[in-house]
N, C-alpha and C positions, 0 to 999 in steps of 0.2 A: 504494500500500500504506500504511494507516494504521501510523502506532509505537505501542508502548505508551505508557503514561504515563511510565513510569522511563524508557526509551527518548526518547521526546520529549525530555524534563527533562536528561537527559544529554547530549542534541545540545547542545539551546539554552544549556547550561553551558558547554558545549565552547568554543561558539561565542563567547559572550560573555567567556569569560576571556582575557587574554592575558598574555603573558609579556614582558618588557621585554629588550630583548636590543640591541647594539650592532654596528651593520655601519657599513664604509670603503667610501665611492662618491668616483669622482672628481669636484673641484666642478664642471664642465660638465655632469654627469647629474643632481645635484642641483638647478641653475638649470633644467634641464628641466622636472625634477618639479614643483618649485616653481611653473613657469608654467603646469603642468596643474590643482594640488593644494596649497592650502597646508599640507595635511596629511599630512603625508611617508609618517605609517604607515599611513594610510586606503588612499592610491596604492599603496607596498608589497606589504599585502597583496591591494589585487584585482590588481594584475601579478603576485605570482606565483602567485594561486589560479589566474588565467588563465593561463598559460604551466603549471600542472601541470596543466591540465583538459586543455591543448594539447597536453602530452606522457603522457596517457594516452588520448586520440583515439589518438593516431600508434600508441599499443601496441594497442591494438582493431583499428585497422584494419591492422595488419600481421598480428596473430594472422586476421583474417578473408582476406588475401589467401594465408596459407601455407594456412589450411585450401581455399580454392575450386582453389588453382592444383595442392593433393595431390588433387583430385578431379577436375581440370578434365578430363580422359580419359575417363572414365565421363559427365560431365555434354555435354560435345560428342555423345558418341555420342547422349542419348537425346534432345536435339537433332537431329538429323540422323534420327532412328528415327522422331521425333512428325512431323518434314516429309516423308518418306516415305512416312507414315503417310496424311495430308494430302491427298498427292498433286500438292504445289505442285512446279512447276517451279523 
């Protein structure tokens, strides 16, 4: 799906602005970072863009398994109806 142009212009603002803000890590997490990234807040932010992309996977795929598992009754049957059907042993 294409964006508008205000649309586009507003991501890419989004995107590109940041806020300076101060977080307390312990220094063994930091010596980690460091040997991946010398760039503390580059690393930051793509762990936890990754780890919220991770934790909205888990909410899709949970919302997708209460919905199959409130139908799964109805969907077995027409399973069993189309092999029936079929005539497969």
């Amino acid at each position: 799906m294409l964006l508008g142009f205000h649309a586009a212009y507003e991501l890419e603002y989004n995107y590109l602005v940041k806020v300076k803000t101060s977080i307390t890590l312990p220094p063994d997490l930091l010596h980690q970072i460091d040997r991946v990234d010398k760039n503390r807040s580059a690393f930051l932010e793509r762990a936890s863009r990754a780890y919220l992309a991770g934790l909205a996977k888990t909410e899709r795929e949970t919302r997708d398994a209460e919905i199959l598992n409130s139908r799964a009754e109805r969907l077995n049957e027409e399973a069993l109806d189309v092999l029936d059907y079929q005539g497969l042993p």
